[in-house]
C-alpha positions as CSV (number, residue, x, y, z in Angstrom):
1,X,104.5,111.2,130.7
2,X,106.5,114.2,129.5
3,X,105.8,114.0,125.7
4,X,107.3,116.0,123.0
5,X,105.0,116.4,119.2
6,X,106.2,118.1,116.5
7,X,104.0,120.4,114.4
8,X,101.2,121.3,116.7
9,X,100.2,124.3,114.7
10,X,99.0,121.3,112.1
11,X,96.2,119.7,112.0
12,X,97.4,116.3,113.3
13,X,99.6,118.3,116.0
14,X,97.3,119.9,117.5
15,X,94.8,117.6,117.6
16,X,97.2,114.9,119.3
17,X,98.5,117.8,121.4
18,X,95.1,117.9,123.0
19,X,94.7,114.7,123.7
20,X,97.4,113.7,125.3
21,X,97.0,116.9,127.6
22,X,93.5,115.5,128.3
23,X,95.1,112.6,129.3
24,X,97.2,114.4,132.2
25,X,100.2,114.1,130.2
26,X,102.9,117.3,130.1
27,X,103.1,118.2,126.9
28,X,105.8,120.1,124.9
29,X,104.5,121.5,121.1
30,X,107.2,122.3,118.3
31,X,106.2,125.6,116.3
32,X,108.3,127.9,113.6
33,X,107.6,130.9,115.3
34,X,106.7,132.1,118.8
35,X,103.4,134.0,117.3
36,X,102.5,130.4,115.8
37,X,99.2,129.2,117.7
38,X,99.7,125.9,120.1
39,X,97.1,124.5,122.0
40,X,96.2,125.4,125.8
41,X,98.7,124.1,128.4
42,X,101.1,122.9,125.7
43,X,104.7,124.5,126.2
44,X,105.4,126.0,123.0
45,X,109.2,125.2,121.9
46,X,110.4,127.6,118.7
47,X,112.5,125.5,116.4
48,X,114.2,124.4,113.1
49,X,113.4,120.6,112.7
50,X,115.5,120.7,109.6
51,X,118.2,121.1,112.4
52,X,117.7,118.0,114.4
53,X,120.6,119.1,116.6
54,X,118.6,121.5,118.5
55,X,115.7,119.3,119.9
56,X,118.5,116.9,121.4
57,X,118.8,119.0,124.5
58,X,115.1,118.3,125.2
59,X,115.1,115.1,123.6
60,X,116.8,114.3,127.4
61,X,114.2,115.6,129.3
62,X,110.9,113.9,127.5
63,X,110.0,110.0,128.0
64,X,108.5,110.2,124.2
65,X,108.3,112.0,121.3
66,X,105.3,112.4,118.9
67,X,106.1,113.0,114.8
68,X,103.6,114.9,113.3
69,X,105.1,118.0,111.9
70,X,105.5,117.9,108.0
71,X,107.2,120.7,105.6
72,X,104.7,119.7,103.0
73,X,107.1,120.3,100.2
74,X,109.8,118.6,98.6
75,X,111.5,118.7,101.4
76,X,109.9,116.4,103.7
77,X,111.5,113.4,103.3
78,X,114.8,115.4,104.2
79,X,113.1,116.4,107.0
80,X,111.8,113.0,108.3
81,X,114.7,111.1,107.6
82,X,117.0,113.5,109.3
83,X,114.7,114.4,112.5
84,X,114.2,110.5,113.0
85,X,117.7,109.4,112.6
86,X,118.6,112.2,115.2
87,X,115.6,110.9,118.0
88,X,116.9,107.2,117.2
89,X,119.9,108.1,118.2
90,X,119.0,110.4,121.7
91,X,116.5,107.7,122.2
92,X,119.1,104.7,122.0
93,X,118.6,101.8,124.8
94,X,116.5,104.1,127.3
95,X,113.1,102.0,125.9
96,X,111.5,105.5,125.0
97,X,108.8,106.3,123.0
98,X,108.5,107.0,119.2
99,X,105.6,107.5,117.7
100,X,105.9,108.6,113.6
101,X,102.8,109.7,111.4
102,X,103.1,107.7,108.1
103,X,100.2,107.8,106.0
104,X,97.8,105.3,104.2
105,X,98.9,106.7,100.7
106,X,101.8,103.9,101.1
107,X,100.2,101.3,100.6
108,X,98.5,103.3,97.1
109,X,94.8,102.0,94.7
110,X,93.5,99.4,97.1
111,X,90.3,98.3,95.0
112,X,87.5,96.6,96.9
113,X,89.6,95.0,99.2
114,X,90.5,97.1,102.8
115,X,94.0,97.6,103.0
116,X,95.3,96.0,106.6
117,X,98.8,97.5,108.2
118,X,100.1,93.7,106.3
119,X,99.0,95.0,102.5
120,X,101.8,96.0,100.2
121,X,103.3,99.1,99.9
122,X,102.8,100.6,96.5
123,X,103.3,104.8,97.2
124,X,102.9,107.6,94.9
125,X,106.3,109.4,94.4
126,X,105.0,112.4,96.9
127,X,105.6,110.0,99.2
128,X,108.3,107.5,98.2
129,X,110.6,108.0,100.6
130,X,108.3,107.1,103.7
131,X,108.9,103.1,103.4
132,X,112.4,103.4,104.3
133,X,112.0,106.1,107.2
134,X,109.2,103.1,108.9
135,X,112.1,100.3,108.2
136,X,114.5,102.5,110.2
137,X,111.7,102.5,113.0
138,X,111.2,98.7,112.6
139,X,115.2,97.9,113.0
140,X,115.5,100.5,116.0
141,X,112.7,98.4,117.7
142,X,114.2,95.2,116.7
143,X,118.0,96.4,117.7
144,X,118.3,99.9,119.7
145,X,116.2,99.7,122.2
146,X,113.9,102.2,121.4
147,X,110.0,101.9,121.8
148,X,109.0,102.5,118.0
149,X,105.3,102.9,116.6
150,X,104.1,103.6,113.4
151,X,100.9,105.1,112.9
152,X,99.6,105.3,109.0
153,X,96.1,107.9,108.8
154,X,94.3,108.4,106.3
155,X,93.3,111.4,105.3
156,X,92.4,114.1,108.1
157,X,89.7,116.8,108.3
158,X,87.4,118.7,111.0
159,X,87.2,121.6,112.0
160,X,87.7,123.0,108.3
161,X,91.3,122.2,108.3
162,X,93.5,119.6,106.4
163,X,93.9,119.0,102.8
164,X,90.2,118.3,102.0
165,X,88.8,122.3,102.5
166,X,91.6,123.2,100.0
167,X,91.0,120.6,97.4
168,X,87.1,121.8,97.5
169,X,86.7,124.8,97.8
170,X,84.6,126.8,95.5
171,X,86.2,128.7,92.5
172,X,85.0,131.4,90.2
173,X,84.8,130.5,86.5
174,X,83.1,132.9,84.8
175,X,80.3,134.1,86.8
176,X,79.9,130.5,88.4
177,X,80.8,129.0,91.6
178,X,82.7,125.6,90.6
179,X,83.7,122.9,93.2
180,X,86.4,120.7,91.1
181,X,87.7,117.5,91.4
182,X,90.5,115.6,89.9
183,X,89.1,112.8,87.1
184,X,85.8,111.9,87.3
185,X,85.4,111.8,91.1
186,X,84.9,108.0,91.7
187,X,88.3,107.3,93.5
188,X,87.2,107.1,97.0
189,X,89.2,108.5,100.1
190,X,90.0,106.6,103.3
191,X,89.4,109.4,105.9
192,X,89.2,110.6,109.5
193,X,88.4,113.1,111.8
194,X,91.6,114.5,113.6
195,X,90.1,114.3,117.0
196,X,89.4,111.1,116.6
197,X,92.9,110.4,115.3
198,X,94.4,112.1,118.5
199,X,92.7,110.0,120.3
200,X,94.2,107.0,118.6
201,X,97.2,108.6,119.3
202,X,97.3,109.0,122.9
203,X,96.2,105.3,123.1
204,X,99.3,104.1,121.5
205,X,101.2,106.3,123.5
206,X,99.9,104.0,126.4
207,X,99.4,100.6,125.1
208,X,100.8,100.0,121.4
209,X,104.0,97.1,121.5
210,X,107.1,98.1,120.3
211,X,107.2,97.8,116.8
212,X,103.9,97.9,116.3
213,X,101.7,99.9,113.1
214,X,98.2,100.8,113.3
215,X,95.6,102.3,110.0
216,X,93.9,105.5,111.4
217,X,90.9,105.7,109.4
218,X,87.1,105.1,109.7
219,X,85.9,101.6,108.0
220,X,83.4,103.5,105.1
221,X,85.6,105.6,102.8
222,X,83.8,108.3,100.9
223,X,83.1,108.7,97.1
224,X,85.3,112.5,96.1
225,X,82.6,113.1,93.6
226,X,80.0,112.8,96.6
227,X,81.8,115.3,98.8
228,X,82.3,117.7,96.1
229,X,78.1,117.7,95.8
230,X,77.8,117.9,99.2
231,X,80.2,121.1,99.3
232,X,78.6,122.7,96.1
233,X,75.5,122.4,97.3
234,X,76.4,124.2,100.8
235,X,77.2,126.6,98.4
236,X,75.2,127.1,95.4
237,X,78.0,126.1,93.1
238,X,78.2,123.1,90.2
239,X,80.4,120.6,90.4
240,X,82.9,119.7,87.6
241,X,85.9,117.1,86.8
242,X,89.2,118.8,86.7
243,X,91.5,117.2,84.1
244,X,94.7,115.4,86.0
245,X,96.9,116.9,83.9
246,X,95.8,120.4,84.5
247,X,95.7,120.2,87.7
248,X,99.2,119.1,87.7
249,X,99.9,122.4,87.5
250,X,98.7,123.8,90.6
251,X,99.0,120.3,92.7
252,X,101.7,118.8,90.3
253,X,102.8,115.2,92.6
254,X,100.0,115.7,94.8
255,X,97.4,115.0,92.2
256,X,98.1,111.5,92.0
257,X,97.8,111.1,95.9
258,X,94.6,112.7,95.8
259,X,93.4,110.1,92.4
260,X,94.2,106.8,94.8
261,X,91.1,105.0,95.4
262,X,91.4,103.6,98.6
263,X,89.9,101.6,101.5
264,X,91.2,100.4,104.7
265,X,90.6,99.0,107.4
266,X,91.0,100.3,111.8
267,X,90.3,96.5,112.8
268,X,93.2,96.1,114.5
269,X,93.8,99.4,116.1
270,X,90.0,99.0,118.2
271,X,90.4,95.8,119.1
272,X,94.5,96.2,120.4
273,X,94.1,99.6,121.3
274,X,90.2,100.1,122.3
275,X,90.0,102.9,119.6
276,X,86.3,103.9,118.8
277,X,86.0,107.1,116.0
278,X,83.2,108.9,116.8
279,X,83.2,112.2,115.7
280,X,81.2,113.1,112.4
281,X,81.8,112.1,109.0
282,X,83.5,113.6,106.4
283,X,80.0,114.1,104.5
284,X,78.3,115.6,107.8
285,X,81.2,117.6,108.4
286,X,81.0,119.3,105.1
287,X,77.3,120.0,105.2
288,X,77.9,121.7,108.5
C-alpha cells in the first residue's frame, strides 16, 4: 500500500513510519520543515496540517492515511478535528484506510480494574475534545464508506524520546540533582515502547475491521514513583514529590494527565491482530 502518516518527526510517527516501510509498504511522512528529520525511504512531504486543504491533492494518490502528528498545545483538538473532517471527506465511499491515534487518557483513573477499548470515557480536559473526533470516525465507518480505526496508546517511550525523559529528568535545586514527580508518585502509568506500538500499527493497517479500536499498551503498568528511583539512581540524584499545584505552572492541564492512575489491558489487540510487545520495559529502558 501507499500510506500517508502525519508527524513522523514524532515519536509515534516515526516509529509507525518504520514499520510499515519494513513491511514493503510506500510510505509518505508529513514534516513542518524540509530540514525536519524523517525516517529512511520515507518521502518527506512539507506541510501545514492546520490547512487540511493541502494534503487533499495527495489524499488521491494514498490507499490510507496514518494520524499521528499532534501540535501538542491548545490547539490540537483544532487540529484533529479539522484534518479528520477533511480525510473523511477525500476518503468518502472509496473503502480507504483511516487509522487515528487517540490515547488511553480517555478513558481517565482506572483503579485495579484494566481498562478494555468498552470502559467509559472519563478524559482530563487536555484531552476533552478526542471523544467526539473517534464518534466522527465511528459514524464514517457506519455511513461513508470509509475504512475507520481507532488506535488508543498509552503512554510512549524508547529510545529517550516522548513525554517520560521530560517529566524525569534531573533538576538542580541547590547543589542537588532532583528527579521530581507530581503527588506522591503512586498513580501508575499504562505504557509502551513505540517500536512496539508501530508494530501494532502496521498490523491494523492489514487486518483491523472497519470500525474497530484497539488499547496499545503492555499488560503491567509501572509505579511513577518507581521510575523516578530508577532515573535518580542512574544519576546520583534524590527523588522528591512535586506539589500538583506547582507544577501547574510549568505543565498547567497536563499535570492532571500525568496524575491518572491507570491500567489497561492489549487482550484484544494480540489475540485479533497477533500483536506481541517485546521490546524492553519502561523500567529497563530507563536504567539503560
Amino acid at each position: 500500500m501507499r500510506v500517508l502518516v502525519t508527524g513522523v518527526s514524532g515519536t509515534i510517527g516515526d516509529a509507525v513510519a518504520r514499520a510499515l516501510v519494513a513491511d514493503g509498504h510506500a510510505v509518505v511522512g508529513t514534516v513542518t520543515a524540509a530540514d525536519r528529520p524523517a525516517p529512511e525511504k520515507v518521502e518527506p512531504l512539507v506541510v501545514d496540517l492546520f490547512d487540511p486543504s493541502t494534503l487533499v491533492p495527495e489524499l488521491a494518490n494514498v490507499d490510507a492515511f496514518i494520524h499521528t502528528a499532534s501540535s501538542n498545545d491548545e490547539r490540537s483538538g483544532e487540529l484533529d478535528s479539522g484534518l479528520i473532517a477533511a480525510v473523511l471527506d477525500a476518503f468518502e465511499n472509496t473503502g480507504k484506510t483511516l487509522i487515528y491515534s487517540s490515547g488511553l487518557w480517555l478513558h481517565g483513573s482506572t483503579g485495579d480494574t484494566p481498562a478494555t477499548e468498552d470502559s467509559p470515557l472519563d478524559p482530563p480536559l487536555v484531552v476533552s475534545w478526542r471523544p467526539a473526533v473517534e464518534q466522527q470516525l465511528t459514524d464514517a465507518a457506519a455511513t461513508r464508506g470509509v475504512r475507520t480505526i481507532r488506535i488508543r496508546p498509552g503512554l510512549v517511550y524508547g529510545g529517550g524520546r516522548g513525554y517520560v525523559p521530560m517529566l524525569l529528568a534531573p533538576q538542580t535545586i541547590g547543589d542537588e540533582a532532583v528527579v521530581r514527580h507530581f503527588g506522591d508518585g503512586s498513580n501508575r502509568w499504562s505504557v509502551v515502547h513505540a517500536d512496539d506500538l508501530g508494530e501494532l500499527y502496521a498490523l491494523a493497517l492489514t487486518s483491523a475491521p472497519s470500525g474497530s479500536v484497539y488499547l496499545g499498551t503492555v499488560d503491567e503498568s509501572v509505579r511513577v514513583r518507581d521510575a523516578a528511583r530508577v532515573v535518580a539512581e542512574r544519576n546520583n540524584a534524590r527523588v522528591e514529590s512535586w506539589d500538583p499545584q506547582d507544577a501547574r505552572q510549568y505543565w498547567s492541564v497536563m499535570v492532571d494527565a500525568f496524575l491518572l492512575d491507570q491500567v489497561a489491558t492489549s487482550e484484544k489487540a494480540r489475540k485479533e491482530l497477533g500483536w506481541s510487545p517485546s521490546r524492553p520495559g519502561l523500567l529497563a529502558e530507563l536504567a539503560r
